[in-house]
C-alpha positions as CSV (number, residue, x, y, z in Angstrom):
1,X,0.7,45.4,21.1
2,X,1.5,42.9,18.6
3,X,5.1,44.0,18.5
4,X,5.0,43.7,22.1
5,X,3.9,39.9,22.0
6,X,6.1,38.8,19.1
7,X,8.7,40.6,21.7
8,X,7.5,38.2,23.9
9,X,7.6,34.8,23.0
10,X,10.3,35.6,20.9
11,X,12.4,35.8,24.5
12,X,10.6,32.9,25.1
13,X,11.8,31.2,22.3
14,X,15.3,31.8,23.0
15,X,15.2,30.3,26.4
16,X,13.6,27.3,25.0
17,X,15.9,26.6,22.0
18,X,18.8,26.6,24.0
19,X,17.3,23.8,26.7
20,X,16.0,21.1,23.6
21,X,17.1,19.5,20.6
22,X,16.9,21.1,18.1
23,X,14.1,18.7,15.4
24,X,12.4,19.0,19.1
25,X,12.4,23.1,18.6
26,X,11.1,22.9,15.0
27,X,8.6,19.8,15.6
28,X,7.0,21.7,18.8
29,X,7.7,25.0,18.6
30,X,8.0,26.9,15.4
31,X,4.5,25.9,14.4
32,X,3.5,27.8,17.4
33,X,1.9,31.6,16.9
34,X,1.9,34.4,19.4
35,X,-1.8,36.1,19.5
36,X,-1.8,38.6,22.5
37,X,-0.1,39.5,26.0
38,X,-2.9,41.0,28.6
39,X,-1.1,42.3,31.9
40,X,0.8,38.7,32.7
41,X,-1.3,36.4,30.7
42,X,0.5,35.2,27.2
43,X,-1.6,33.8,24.3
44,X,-0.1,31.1,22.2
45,X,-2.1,29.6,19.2
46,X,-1.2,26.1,18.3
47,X,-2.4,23.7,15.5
48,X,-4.8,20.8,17.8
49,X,-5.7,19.5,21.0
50,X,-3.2,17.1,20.4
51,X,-0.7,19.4,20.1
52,X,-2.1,21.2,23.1
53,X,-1.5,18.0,25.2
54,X,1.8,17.1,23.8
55,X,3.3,21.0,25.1
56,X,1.6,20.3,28.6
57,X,2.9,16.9,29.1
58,X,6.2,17.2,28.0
59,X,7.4,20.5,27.9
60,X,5.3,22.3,30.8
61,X,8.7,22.9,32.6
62,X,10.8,24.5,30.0
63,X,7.4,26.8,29.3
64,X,7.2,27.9,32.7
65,X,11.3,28.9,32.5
66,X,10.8,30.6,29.3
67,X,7.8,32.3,30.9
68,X,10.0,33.2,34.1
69,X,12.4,35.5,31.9
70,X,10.4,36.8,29.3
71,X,7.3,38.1,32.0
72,X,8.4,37.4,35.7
73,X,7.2,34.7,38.2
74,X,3.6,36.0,37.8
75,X,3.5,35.6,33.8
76,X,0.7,33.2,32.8
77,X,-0.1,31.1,29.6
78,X,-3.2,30.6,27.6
79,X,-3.3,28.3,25.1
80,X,-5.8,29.3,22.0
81,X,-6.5,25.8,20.0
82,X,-7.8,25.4,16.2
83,X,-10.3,22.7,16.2
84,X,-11.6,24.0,12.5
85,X,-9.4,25.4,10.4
86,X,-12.3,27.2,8.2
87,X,-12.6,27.9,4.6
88,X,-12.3,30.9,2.7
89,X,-15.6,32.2,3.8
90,X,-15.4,31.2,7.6
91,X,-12.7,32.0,9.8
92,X,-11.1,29.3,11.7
93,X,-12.5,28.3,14.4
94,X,-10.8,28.2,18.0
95,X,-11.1,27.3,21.7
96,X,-8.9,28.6,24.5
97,X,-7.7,27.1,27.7
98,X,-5.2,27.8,30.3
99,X,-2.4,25.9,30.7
100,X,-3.6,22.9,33.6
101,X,-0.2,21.2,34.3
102,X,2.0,22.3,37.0
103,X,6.0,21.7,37.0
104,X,5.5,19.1,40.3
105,X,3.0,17.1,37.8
106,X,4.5,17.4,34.5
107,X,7.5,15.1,33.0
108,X,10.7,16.4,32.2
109,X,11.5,17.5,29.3
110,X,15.3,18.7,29.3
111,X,16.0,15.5,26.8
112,X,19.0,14.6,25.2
113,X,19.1,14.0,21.7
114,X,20.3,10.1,22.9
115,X,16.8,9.1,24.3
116,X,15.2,10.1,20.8
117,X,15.4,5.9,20.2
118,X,13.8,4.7,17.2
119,X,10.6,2.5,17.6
120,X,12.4,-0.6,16.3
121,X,14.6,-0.3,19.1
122,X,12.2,-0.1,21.5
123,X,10.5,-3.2,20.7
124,X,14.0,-4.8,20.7
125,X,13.1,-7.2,18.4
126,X,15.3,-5.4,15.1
127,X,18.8,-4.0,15.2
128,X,20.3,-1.1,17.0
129,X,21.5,0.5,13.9
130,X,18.6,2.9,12.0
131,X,17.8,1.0,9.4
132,X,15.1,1.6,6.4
133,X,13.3,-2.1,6.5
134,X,13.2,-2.3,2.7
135,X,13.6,-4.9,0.5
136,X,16.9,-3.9,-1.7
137,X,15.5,-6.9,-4.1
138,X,12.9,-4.8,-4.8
139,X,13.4,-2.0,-7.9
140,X,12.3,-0.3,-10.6
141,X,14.9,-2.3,-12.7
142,X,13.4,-5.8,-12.0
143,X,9.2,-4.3,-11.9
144,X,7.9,-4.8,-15.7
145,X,5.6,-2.0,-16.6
146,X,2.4,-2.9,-18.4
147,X,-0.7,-1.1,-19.1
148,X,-2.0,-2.7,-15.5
149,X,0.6,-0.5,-13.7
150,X,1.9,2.3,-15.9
151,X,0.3,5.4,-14.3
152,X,1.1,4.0,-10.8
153,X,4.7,2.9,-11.8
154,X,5.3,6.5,-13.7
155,X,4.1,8.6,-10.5
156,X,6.0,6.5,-8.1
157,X,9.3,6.9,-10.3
158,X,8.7,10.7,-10.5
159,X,8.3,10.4,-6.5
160,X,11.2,9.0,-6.4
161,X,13.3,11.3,-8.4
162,X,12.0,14.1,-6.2
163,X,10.8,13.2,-3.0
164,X,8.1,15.8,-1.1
165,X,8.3,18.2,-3.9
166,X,5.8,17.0,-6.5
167,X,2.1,17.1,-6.3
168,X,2.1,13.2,-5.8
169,X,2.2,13.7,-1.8
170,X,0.6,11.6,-0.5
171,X,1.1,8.7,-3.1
172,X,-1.7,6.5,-2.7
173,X,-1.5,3.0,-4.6
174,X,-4.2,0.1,-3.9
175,X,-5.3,-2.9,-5.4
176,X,-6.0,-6.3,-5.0
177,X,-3.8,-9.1,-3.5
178,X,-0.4,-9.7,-5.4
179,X,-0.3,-7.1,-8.2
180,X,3.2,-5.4,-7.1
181,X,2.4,-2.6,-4.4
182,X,5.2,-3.4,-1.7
183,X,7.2,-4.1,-5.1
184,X,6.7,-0.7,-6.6
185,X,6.5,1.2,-3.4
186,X,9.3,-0.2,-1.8
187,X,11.0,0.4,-5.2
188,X,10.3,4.0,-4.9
189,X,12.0,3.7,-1.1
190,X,15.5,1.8,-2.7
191,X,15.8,4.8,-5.4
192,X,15.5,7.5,-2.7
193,X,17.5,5.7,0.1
194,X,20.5,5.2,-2.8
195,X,20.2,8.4,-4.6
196,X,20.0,11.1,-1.6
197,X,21.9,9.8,1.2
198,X,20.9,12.9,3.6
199,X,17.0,11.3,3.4
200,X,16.3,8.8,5.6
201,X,13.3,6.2,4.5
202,X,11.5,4.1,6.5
203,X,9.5,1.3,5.4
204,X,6.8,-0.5,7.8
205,X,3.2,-2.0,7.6
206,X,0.2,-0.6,9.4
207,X,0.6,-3.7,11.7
208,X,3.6,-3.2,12.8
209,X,3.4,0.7,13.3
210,X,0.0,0.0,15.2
211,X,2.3,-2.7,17.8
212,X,4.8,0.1,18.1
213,X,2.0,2.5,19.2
214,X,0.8,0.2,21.9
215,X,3.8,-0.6,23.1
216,X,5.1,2.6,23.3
217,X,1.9,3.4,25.6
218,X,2.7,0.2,27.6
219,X,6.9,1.3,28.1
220,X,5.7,4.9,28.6
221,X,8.0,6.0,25.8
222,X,5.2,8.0,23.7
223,X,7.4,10.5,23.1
224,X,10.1,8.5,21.6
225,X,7.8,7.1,19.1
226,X,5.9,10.5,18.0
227,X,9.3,12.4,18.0
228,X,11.2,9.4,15.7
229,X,7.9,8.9,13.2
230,X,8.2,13.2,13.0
231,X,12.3,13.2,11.9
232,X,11.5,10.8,9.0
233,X,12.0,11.8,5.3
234,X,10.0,9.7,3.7
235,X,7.3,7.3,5.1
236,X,6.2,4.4,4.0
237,X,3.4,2.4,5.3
238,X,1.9,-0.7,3.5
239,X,-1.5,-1.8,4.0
240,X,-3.7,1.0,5.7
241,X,-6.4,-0.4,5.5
242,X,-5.4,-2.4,8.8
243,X,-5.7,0.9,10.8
244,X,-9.8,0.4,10.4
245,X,-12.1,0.9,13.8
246,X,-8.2,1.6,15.7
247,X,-9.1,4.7,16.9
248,X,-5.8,6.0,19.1
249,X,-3.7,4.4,16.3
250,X,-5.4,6.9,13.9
251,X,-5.1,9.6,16.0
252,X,-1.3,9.3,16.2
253,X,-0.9,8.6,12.2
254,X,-3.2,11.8,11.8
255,X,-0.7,13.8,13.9
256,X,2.4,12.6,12.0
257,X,0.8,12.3,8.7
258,X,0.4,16.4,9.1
259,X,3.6,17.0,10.6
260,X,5.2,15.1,7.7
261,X,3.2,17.0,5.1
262,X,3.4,20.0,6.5
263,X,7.3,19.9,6.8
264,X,7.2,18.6,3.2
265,X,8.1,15.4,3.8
266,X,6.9,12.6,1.3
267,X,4.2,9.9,2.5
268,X,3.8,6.9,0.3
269,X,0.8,4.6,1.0
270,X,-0.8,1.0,-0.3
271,X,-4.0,-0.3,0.9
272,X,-5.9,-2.8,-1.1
273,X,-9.1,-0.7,-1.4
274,X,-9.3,2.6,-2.9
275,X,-9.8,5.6,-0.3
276,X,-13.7,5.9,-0.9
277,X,-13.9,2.4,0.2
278,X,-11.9,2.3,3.6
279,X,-14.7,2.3,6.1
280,X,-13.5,2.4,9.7
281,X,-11.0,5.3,9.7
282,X,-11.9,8.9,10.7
283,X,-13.1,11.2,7.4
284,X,-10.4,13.7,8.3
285,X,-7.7,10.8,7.9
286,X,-9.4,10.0,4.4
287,X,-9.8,13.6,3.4
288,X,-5.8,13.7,3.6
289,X,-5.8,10.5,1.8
290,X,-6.9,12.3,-1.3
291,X,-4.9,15.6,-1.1
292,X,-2.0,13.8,-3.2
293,X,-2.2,11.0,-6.5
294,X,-4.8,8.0,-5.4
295,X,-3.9,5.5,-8.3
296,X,-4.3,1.6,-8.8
297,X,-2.9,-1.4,-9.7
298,X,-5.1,-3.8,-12.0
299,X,-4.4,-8.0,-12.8
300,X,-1.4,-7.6,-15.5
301,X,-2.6,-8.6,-19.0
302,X,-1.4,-11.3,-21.3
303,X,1.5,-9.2,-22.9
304,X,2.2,-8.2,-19.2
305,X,2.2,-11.5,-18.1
306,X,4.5,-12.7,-20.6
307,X,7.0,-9.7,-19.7
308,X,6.6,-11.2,-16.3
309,X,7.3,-14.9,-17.0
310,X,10.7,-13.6,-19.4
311,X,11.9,-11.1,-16.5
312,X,11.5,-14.1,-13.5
313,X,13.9,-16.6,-15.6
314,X,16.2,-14.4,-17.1
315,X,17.0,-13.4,-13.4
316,X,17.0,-17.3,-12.5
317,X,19.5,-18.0,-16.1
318,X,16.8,-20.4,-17.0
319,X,15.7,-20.6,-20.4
320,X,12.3,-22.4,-22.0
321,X,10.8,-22.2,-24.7
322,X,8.0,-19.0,-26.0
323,X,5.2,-22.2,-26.4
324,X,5.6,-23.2,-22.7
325,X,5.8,-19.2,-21.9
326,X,2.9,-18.2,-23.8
327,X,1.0,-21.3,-22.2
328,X,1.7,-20.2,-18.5
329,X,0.7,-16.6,-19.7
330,X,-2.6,-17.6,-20.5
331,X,-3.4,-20.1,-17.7
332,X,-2.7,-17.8,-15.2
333,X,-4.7,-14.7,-15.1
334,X,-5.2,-13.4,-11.7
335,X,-2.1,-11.6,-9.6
336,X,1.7,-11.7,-10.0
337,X,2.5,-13.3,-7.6
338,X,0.6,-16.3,-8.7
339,X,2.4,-16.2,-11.6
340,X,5.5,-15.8,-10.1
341,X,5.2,-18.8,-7.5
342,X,3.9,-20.9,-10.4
343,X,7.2,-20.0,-12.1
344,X,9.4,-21.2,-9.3
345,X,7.1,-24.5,-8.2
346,X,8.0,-25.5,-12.3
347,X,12.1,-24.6,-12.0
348,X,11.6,-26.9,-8.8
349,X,9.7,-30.2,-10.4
350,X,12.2,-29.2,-13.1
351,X,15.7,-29.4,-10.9
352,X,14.4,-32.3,-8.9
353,X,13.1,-34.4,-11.6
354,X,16.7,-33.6,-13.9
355,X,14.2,-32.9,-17.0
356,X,14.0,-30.2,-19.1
357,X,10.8,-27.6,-18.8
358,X,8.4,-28.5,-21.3
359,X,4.8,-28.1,-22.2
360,X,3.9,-31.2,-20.8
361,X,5.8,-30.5,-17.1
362,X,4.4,-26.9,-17.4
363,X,0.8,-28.9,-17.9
364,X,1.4,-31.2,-14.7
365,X,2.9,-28.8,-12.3
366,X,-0.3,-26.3,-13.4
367,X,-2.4,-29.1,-12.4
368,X,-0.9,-30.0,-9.7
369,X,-1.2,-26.0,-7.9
370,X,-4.6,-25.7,-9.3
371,X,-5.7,-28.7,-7.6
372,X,-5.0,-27.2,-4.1
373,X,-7.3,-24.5,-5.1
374,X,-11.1,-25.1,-4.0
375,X,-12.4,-23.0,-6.4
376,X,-10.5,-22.6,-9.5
377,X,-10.5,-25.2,-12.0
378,X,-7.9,-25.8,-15.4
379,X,-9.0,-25.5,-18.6
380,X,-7.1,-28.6,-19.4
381,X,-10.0,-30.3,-16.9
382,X,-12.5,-28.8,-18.7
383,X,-11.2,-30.0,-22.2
384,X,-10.6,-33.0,-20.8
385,X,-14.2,-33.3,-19.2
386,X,-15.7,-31.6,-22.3
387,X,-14.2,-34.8,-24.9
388,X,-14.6,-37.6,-22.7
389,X,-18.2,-36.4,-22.9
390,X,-19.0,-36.0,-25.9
391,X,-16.7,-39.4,-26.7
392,X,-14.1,-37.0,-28.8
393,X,-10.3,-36.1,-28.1
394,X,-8.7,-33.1,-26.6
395,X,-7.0,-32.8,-30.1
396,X,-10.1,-33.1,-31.7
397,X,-11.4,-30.0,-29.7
398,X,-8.0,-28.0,-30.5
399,X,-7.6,-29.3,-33.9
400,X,-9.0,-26.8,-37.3
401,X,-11.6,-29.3,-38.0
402,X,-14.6,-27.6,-39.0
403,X,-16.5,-30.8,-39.2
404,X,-20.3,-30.6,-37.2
405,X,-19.1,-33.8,-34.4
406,X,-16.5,-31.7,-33.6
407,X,-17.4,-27.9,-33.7
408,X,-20.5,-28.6,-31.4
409,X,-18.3,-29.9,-28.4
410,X,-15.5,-27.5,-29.2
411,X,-18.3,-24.5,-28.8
412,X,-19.5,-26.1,-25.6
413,X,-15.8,-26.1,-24.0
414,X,-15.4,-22.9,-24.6
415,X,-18.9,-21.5,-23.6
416,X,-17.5,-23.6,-20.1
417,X,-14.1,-22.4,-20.3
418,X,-15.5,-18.9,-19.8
419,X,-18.0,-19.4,-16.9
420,X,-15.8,-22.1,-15.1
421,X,-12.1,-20.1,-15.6
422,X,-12.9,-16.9,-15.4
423,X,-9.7,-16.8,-18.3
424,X,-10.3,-14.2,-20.6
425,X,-11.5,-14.4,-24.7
426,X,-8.2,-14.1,-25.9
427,X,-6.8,-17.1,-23.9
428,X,-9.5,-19.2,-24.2
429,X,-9.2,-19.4,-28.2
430,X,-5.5,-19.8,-27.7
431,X,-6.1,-23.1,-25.7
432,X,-8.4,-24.0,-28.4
433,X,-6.1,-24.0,-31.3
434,X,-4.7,-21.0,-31.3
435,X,-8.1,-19.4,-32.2
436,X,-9.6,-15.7,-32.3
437,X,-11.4,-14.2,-29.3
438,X,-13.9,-13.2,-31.5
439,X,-14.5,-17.2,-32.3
440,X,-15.1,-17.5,-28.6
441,X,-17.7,-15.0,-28.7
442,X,-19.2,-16.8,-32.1
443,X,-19.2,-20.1,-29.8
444,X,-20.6,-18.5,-26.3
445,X,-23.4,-16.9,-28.0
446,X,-24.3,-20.2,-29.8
447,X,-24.4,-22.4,-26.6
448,X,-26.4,-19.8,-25.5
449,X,-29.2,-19.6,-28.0
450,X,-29.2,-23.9,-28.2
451,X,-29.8,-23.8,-24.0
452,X,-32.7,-21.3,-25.0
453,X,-34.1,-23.3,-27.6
454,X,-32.7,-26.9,-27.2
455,X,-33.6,-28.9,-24.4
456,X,-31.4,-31.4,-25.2
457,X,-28.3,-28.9,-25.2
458,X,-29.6,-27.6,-21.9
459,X,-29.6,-31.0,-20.4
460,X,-26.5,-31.4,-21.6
461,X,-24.6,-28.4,-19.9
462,X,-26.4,-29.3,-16.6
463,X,-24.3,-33.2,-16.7
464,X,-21.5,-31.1,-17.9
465,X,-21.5,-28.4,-14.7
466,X,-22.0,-31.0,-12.7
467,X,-18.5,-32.5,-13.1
468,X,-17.2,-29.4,-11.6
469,X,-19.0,-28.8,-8.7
């Protein structure tokens, strides 16, 4: 009996793979499995509802010819679908229907290989010509590696060297706002693109790839997007957490996402959450999330930074000095591409102005950005603040003075510095002379125990916060 089935639909087969293309034969068919023939009736099993649907919509025709040759006019299909794929101790579980389209209701699907038209196309708002949408700026030549980034940077570049065949599939990298994810993912998409010309990569955000999906639905060209999404080598879709609460956009990434996998394709993801903290998407979306490497991105430390700073102007051929480095390094703490913007607004005052970049431009043009900002304040404001309170000088504050008139206000900048900066220790001390972290700690701890036990000190740091509110 089974002989007789794979006998079967492997006639049917035949019929079918010479009427379709063939990445339309191995997307739709070859996952398919012949279960049983009874008198006319053939059972197929296929992998989901969705699957289920595709075959009656768009191939319902073909089917019915295969059908026609293998069993007669009279032959029937059943369709048996997995809607639970088990575990080791239950068996899958499955539902079966009958097929429910006729050939007067279905589309046609005798399709040349011609209409397969990417989405891009579609939308007609990118080029003709296939193209990868990456950013060939973007490599693992120009991305300095720190200990913020090293395990995502080494997994992407092993991704990269050998794409769908490591354990890293998906690759999963989030983190905050501008710490390098389209950098290093889209790096990963340049070394595969240049290095195996038979791949074909394509780049696009989970906003874009959610318009395609509705516009698809609005040109009736469904098919078009599903089948161009399935032929891809390598995906790579930025932001994901932009699919939350879209219901028939998840569905369709769900579908390609496992046909992708499945065909050992390689799927490279950012969001700026890690998986666990996505709420909105479907748990069997996450679950798949999490069958590859989930790794993040953190804020770049100091050396990092520096590395940063050094990399951006030796591209640019500009040259400063490693005091006005170090002193951008430690202002700015929070994302790269902070840093980086900072970098270009100083070459800019710098061109315009016909000076050289110095510590003191590198001050202003700080300033000057952080003053935009509603809620981050310099440290040069609170030094500033800090000696025109307590009637001292900035280079009093900074200077190795260990006299009492001076180490008081120095220990209440710092104790500010931290709660108003958010800097860490280690910069702190080094925009107080160049001292220790553990100095800063020394001084925090003090201020503390004098609010605690000196009213005067307390009232003191009240005025004080109030300058910066």
């Amino acid at each position: 009996m089974q002989r007789e089935v794979r006998t079967v639909w492997n006639h049917c087969l035949h019929v079918i793979r010479e009427s379709i293309p063939e990445q339309s034969y191995k997307t739709w068919f070859e996952p398919i499995v012949p279960l049983r023939l009874n008198d006319k009736v053939l059972t197929i099993q296929v992998p989901s509802q969705f699957f289920y649907e595709w075959l009656e919509d768009n191939f319902v025709h073909i089917l019915r010819k295969a059908l026609d040759q293998a069993i007669g006019r009279d032959g029937m299909l059943e369709y048996s679908i997995i809607v639970d794929k088990g575990n080791e101790q239950n068996r899958p579980l499955t539902v079966n229907v009958p097929t429910t389209k006729s050939t007067q209701t279905a589309k046609p699907d005798n399709v040349s290989p011609d209409l397969l038209r990417s989405p891009f196309e579609l939308k007609d708002l990118d080029s003709l010509t296939l193209d990868s949408y990456l950013n060939p700026t973007y490599t693992f030549d120009n991305y300095v590696e720190g200990d913020c980034n090293r395990l995502a940077r080494n997994a992407g570049y092993a991704v990269a060297t050998r794409p769908g065949v490591t354990s890293f599939n998906p690759l999963m990298i989030y983190g905050g706002v501008g710490l390098g994810k389209t950098h290093l993912v889209q790096a990963i998409g340049n070394y595969i693109k240049n290095n195996n010309l038979d791949k074909f990569v394509l780049y696009v955000t989970s906003e874009k790839f959610t318009n395609q999906f509705l516009n698809a639905i609005k040109t009736d060209s469904l098919r078009d997007f599903t089948q161009f999404y399935m032929q891809v080598d390598v995906l790579v879709i930025d932001d994901v957490q932009f699919l939350q609460k879209k219901e028939k956009t998840q569905e369709i990434f769900f579908h390609i996402f496992n046909h992708l996998h499945q065909s050992g394709r390689q799927i490279i993801m950012t969001s700026d959450r890690s998986p666990r903290d996505l709420g909105g998407l479907e748990d069997r979306l996450l679950s798949r999330f999490k069958w590859g490497l989930t790794t993040d991105l953190q804020q770049p430390d100091l050396e990092t930074r520096i590395a940063i700073i050094q990399k951006k102007l030796q591209a640019e051929g500009v040259y400063i000095d490693n005091n006005v480095i170090e002193y951008l390094a430690h202002s700015i703490n929070t994302n790269v591409r902070e840093l980086e913007g900072v970098i270009v607004s100083l070459m800019a005052q710098a061109s315009l102005n016909r000076r050289e970049i110095d510590l003191e431009l590198a001050k202003t043009t700080l300033r000057n950005i952080v003053v935009d900002s509603d809620k981050e304040i310099n440290i040069d404001t609170v030094q500033e603040v800090t000696a025109d309170f307590f009637g001292v000088t900035v280079a009093d504050l900074k200077s190795k003075s260990r006299k009492r008139e001076l180490v008081y206000p120095r220990q209440v900048g710092m104790f500010l510095a931290k709660e108003k900066t958010g800097l860490p220790l280690k910069s702190i001390g080094y925009h107080f002379g160049g001292r220790d972290h553990s100095t800063v700690i020394h001084a925090i701890q003090a201020v503390n125990d004098m609010i605690n036990e000196n009213p005067a000190t307390r009232e003191a740091i009240e005025k004080l916060k109030a300058y910066f509110k």
